[in-house]
C-alpha positions in Angstrom: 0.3 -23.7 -3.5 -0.8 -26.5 -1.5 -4.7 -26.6 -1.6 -7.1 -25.8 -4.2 -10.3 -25.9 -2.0 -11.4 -25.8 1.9 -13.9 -28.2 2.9 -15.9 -27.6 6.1 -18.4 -30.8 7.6 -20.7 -30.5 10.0 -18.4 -27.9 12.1 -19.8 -26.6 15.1 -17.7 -24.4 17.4 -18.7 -22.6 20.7 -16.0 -20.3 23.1 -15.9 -21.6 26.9 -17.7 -18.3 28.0 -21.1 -19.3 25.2 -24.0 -20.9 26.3 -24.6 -21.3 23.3 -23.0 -22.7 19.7 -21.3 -19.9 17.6 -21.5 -22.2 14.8 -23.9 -25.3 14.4 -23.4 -27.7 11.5 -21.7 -25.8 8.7 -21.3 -27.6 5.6 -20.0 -25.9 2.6 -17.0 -26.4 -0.2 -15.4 -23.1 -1.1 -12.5 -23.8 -4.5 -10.4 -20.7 -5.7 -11.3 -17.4 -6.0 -12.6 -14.7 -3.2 -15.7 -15.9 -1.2 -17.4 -13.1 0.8 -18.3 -13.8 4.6 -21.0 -11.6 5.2 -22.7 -11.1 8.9 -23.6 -8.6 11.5 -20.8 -8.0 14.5 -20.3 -10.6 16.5 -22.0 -13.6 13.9 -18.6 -15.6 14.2 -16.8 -14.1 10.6 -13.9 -14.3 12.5 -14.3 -17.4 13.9 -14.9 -19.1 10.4 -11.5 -17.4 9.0 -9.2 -19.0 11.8 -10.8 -22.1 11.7 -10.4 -22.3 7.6 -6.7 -21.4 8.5 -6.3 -23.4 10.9 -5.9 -21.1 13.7 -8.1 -23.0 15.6 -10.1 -26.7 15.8 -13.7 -27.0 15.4 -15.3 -29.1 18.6 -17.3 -31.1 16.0 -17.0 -31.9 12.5 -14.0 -31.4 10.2 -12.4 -28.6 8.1 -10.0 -30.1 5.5 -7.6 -29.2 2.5 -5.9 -25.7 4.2 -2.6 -26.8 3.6 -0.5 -23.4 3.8 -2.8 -21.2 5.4 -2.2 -17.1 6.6 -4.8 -15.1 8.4 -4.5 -11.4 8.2 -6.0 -10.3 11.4 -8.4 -7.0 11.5 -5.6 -5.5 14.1 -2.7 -4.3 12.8 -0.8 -3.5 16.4 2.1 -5.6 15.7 4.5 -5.5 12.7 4.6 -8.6 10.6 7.3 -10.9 11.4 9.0 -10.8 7.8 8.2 -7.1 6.7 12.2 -6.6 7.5 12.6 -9.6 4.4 10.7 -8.6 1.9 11.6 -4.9 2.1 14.9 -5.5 1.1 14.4 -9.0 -0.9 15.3 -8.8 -4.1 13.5 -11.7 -5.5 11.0 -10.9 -8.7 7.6 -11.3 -5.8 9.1 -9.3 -3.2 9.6 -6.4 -5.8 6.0 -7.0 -7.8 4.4 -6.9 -4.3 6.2 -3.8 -2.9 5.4 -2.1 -5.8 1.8 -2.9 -6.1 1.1 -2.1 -2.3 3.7 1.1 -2.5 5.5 -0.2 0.7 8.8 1.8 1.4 11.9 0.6 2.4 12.2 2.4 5.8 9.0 1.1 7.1 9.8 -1.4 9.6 12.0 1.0 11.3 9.8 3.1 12.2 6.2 1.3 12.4 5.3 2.9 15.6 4.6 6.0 13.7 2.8 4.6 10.6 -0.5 4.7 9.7 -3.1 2.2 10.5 -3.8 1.9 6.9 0.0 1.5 6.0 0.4 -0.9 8.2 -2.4 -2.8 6.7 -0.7 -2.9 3.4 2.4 -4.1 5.0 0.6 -6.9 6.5 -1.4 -7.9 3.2 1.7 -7.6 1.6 4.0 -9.8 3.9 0.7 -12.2 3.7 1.0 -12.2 -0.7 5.0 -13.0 -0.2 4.4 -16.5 1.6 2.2 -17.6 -1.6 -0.1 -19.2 0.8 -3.0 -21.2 -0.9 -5.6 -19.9 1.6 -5.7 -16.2 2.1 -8.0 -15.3 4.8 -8.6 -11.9 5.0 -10.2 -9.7 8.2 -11.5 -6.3 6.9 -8.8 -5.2 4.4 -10.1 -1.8 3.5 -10.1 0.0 7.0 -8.1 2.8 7.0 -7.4 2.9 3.6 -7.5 6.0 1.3 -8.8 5.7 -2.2 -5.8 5.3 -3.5 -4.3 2.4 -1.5 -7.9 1.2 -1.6 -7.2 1.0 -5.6 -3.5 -0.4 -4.7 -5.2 -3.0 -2.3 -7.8 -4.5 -4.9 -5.3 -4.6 -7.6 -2.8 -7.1 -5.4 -5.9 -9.0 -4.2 -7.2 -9.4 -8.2 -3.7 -11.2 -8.8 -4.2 -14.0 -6.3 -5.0 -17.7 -7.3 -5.9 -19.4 -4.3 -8.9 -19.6 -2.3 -9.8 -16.6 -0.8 -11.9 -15.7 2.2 -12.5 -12.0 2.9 -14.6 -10.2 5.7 -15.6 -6.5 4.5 -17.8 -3.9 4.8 -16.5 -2.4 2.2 -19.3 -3.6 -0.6 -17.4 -2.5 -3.9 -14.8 -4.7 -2.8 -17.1 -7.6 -2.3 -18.6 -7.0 -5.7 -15.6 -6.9 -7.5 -13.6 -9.7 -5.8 -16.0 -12.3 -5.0 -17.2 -15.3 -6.8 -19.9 -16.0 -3.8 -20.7 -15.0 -0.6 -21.4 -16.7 2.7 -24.0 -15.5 5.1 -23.8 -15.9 8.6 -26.4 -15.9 10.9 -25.6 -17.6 14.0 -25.4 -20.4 14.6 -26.3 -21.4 10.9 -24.8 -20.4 7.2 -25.6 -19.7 3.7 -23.5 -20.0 1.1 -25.2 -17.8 -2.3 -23.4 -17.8 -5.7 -22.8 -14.6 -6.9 -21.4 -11.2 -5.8 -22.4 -9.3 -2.4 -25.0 -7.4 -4.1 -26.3 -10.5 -6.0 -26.1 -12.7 -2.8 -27.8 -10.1 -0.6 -30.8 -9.7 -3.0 -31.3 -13.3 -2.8 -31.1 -13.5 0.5 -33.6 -10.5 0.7 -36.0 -13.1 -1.5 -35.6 -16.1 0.3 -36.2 -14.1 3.5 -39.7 -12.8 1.6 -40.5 -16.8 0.3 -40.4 -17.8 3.6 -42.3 -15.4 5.3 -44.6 -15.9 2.8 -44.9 -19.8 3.5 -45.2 -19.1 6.7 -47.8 -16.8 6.3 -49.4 -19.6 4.3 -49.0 -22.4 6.7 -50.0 -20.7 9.6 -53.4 -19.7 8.1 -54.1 -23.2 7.2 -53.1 -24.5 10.7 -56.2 -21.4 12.0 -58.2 -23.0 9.5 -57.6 -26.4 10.7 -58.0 -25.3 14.1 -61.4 -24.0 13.8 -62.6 -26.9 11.6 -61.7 -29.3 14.4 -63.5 -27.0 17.3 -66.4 -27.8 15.1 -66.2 -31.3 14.6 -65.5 -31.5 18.8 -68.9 -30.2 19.0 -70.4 -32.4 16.5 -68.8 -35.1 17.8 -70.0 -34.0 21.5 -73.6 -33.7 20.2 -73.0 -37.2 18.9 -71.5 -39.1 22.3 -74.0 -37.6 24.4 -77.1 -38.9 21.7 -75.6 -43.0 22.1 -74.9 -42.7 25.8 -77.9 -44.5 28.1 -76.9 -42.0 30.8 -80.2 -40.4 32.4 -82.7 -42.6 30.3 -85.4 -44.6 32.3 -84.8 -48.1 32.4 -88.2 -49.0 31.6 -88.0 -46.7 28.4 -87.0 -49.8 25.9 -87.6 -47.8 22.8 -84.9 -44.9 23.9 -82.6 -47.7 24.5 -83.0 -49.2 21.5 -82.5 -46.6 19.2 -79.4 -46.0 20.6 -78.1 -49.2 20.2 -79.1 -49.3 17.3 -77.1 -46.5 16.5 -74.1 -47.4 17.9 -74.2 -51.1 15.8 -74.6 -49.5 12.4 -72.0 -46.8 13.6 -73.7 -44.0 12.3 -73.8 -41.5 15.4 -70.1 -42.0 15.6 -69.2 -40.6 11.9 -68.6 -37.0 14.3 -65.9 -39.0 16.4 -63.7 -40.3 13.3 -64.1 -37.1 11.5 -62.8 -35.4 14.5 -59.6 -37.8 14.7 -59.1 -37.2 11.5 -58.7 -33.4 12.1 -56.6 -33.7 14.8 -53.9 -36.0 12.8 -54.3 -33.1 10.2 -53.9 -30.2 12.6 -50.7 -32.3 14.0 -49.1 -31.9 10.6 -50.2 -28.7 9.8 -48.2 -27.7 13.6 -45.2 -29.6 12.1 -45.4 -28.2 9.4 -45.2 -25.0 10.7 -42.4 -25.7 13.5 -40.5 -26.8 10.5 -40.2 -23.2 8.9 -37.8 -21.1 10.5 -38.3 -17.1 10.0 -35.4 -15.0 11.1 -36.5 -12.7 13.8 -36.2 -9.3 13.0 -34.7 -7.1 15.5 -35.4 -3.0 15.9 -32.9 -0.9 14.3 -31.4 2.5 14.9 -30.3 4.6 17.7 -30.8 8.4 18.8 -27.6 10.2 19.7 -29.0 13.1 22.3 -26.4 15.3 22.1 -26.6 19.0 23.0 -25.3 22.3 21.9 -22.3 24.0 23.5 -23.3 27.4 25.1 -19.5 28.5 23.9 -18.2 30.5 21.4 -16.7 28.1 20.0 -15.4 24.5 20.7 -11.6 24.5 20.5 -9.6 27.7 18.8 -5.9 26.2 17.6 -3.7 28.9 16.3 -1.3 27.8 13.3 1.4 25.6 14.1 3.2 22.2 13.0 3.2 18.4 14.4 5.8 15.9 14.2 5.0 13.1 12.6 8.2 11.0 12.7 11.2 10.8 10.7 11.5 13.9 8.8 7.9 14.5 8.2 5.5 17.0 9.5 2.0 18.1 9.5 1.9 22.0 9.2 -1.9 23.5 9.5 -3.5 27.4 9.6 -5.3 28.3 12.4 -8.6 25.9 13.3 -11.6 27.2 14.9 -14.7 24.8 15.4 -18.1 26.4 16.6 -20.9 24.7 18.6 -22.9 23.1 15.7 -19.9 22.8 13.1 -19.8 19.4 11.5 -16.2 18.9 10.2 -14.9 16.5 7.5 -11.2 15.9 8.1 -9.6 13.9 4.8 -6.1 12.8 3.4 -4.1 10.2 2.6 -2.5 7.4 4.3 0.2 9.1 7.0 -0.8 12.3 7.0 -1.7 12.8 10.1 -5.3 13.0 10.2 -4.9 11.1 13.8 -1.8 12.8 15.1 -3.8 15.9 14.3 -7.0 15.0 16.4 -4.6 13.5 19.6 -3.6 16.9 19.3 -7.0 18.9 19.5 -7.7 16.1 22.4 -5.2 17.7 24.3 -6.3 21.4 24.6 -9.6 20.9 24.1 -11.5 22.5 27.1 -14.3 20.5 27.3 -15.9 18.1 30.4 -15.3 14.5 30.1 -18.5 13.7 30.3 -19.5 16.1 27.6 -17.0 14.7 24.9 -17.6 11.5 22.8 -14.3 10.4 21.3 -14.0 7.0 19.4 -10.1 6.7 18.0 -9.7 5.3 14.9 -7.8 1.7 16.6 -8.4 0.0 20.0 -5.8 -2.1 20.8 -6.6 -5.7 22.6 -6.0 -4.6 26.1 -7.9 -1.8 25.6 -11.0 -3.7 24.7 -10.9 -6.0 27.3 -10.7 -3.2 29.6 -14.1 -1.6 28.0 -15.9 -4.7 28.4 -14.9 -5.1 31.7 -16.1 -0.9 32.8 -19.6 -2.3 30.8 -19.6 -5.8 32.9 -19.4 -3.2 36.2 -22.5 -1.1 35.5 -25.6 -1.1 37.5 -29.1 -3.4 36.0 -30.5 -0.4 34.4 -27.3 1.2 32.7 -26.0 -2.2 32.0 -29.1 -2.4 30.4 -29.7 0.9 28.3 -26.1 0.2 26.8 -27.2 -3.0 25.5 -30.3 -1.8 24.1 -28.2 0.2 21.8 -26.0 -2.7 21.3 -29.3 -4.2 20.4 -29.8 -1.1 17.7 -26.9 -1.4 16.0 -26.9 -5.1 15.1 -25.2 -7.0 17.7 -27.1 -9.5 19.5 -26.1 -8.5 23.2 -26.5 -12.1 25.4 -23.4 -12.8 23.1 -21.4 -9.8 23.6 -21.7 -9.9 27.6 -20.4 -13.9 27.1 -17.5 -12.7 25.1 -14.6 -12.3 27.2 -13.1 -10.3 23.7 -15.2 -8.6 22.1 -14.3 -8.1 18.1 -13.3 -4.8 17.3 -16.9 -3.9 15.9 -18.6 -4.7 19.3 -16.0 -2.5 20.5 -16.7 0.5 18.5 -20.4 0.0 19.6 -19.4 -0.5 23.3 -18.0 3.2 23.2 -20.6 4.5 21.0 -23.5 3.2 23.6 -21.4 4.7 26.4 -21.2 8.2 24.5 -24.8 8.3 23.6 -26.0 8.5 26.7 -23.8 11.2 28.1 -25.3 14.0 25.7 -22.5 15.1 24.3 -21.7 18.6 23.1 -18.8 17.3 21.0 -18.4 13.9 18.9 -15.2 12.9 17.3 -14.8 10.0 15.5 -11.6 8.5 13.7 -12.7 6.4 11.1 -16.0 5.8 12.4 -16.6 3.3 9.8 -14.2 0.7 10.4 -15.1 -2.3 11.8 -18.6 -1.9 11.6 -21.2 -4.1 9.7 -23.3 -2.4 6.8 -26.8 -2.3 9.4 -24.5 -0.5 11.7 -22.8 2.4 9.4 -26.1 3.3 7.9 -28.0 3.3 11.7 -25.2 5.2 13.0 -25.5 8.0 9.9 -29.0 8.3 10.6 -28.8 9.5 14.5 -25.9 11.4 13.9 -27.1 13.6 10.8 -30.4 14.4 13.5 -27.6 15.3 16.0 -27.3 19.1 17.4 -23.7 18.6 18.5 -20.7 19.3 17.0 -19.3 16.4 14.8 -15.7 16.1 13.7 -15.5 13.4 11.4 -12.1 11.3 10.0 -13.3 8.9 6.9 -12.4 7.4 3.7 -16.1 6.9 3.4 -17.1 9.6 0.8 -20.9 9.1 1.1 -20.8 9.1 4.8 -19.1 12.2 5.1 -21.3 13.9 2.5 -24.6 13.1 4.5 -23.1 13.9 8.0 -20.7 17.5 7.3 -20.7 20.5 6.1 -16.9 21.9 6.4 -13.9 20.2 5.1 -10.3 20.4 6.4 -7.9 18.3 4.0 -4.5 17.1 4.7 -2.2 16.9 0.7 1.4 16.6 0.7 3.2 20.1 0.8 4.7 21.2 -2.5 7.8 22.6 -1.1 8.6 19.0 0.7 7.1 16.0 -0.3 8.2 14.4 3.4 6.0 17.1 4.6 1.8 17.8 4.7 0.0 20.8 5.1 -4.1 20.9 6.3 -6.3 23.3 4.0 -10.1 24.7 5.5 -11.8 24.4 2.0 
């Protein structure tokens, strides 16, 4: 391995679209081991990984010591250029890797028809062959069952360089990661420690300096109203030297003042009041000095409506082809109105073959369906942003205000000309929400999508009266929101073949 550490200096980078920095004057050493990126959608994670890699310059300052550097994107819509190598490499890595990340041989030959969360052990693993000595990685876990959620944090355990990873997936974080770096544009924070350990840190830092604020500002309100008083004293004091409006025969008026004014007593009120005023000027910088994070509303209200129907979709029993020589079989499926429907299995499946097939009979009106698959490719996202950029003032704005709600700040998002894959999700989800759906479907809702997000997102959908068909790894998500279960398991007779179970 080339590098042992990753240096970034005063690094400050901003996209030509910003008007303003990303990133402003990071500063941090990260050495081996996994360091955690933590921040909402949007924050620049993304940014930080490519330029730690490489990928990309900063405008200002210096990242050094990334020698061999890979990135493994969040995307996985292209097959890793030496996937074809390693599957049939017979060199004592290639075989330890393959086997840890249970890869098979035919793979590359038919990657159009794997799995999103295949294909994401592919590109981890093709990333583990090159022995890079920086791994960053972009959201490892999504898609991933449990158990090539295990296979992924046992091949991650074995590397020795320095590691960068970007999850939402917290058990990861705790188990992998040394520390953790918080962004929060355009600064960061790096905290020793775990996620969970970094976060409650964070969460007392946040309380300290709310709390010095708190403290500040009440002396500067203090100050303030000390100095009104002095003004007055000192007003009381000017008006008692000045001649203006005695008699000019009245020589005992004048001389009192002047007397006054030579033994400087009468104008004790005007120093005292200068000297409140430097005081109130540092108590002000003082309190300029102290930056709270603002703290934005949370949470969002999906208004969707019950179907009048008998039921949603009827699908008599039947079988999908899911390439090769494998196949989904299923019993008939009948949804109702208000059925909220867990749909579960392991990688490859066909959880999603099975819901592009329900898409296509289902007799429902456009506008009364809210469908989020579980990938949306590059082009796809542009062409999202673009349909958002189009809308009127008022829509534009309603579908930024639950942007807003679900973490992502959206004067960024409308200068991105990509958005990450998490604004993306949020993009469609804002669009759905306000067409009152009477059926949502969602393909791995979770990916992508910060912590704030996932738990804003379970809260409006468990208070939703629509029907909700739900594809997820994530076992406490689908506890909270469903209350059927259809499972995919490999069939007995064939183990090429699945078959879907209503438990």
């Amino acid at each position: 391995m080339d590098s042992e550490y990753i240096r970034f200096r005063d690094v400050s980078f901003t996209y030509d679209t910003m008007t303003s920095p990303l990133i402003k004057g990071l500063s941090f050493d990260l050495a081996r081991g996994w360091t955690g990126i933590i921040g909402a959608n949007g924050a620049g994670k993304t940014t930080i990984l490519i330029l730690a890699t490489g990928d990309i310059s900063p405008q200002k300052g210096s990242v050094t010591g990334s020698g061999n550097a890979v990135y493994c994107r969040q995307r996985t819509d292209e097959m890793p250029s030496l996937l074809n190598e390693l599957v049939i490499s017979t060199d004592s890595d290639a075989c330890r890797i393959r086997g840890q990340l249970n890869l098979d041989i035919d793979w590359p030959d038919r990657w159009d028809t794997l799995s999103h969360g295949e294909r994401k052990r592919a590109q981890i693993a093709v990333a583990l062959w090159r022995r890079p000595g920086v791994l960053a990685i972009d959201e490892p876990t999504n898609h991933l069952d449990s158990y090539a959620g295990e296979l992924l944090h046992n091949s991650l355990e074995t590397y020795k360089g320095v590691g960068l990873l970007v999850s939402h997936d917290r058990d990861l974080l705790d188990s992998l990661c040394y520390q953790c770096l918080f962004v929060d544009p355009p600064q960061a924070i790096l905290r020793s420690g775990n996620y969970t350990n970094g976060f409650q840190q964070a969460i007392s830092d946040e309380e300290y300096v709310k709390n010095q604020y708190a403290t500040k500002k009440q002396t500067f309100i203090k100050l303030k109203k000390e100095t009104s008083k002095r003004r007055d004293i000192a007003g009381r004091s000017h008006r008692m030297r000045s001649k203006r409006g005695l008699a000019i025969k009245d020589h005992d008026a004048r001389f009192k003042r002047n007397r006054a004014r030579i033994s400087g007593k009468d104008g004790t009120g005007g120093k005292l009041l200068n000297q409140m005023n430097g005081r109130v000027r540092q108590a002000q910088e003082e309190l300029e000095k102290i930056q709270v994070k603002k703290k934005y509303e949370m949470g969002i209200w999906v208004s969707g409506s019950k179907s009048k129907k008998d039921f949603l979709f009827r699908l008599p029993n039947g079988m999908i082809h899911l390439g090769g020589s494998r196949h989904l079989y299923f019993p008939e499926l009948l949804m109702c109105p208000d059925d909220r429907i867990a749909l579960t299995g392991q990688n490859g499946g066909g959880k999603s073959s099975l819901i592009r097939y329900i898409l296509k009979i289902l007799d429902i009106p456009w506008n009364r369906l809210t469908y989020v698959p579980q990938e949306i490719d590059q082009g796809s996202s542009k062409e999202i942003m673009s349909r958002a950029l189009e809308l009127s003032g008022e829509r534009l704005g309603k579908m930024m205000a639950v942007v807003s709600r679900l973490g992502s700040r959206p004067h960024r998002l409308l200068e991105s000309r990509q958005p990450s894959p998490g604004e993306t999700r949020k993009l469609l989800l804002a669009t759905g929400i306000a067409s009152e759906p009477h059926l949502i479907i969602m393909d791995e809702p979770t990916n992508h999508m910060d912590l704030p997000s996932i738990e804003c997102l379970e809260k409006a959908l468990e208070g939703c009266p629509c029907g909700l068909l739900l594809v997820s790894h994530d076992r406490r998500f689908l506890e909270k929101l469903t209350d059927r279960h259809w499972h995919i398991s490999p069939r007995e007779e064939s183990p090429d073949d699945f078959l879907l179970q209503v438990i």
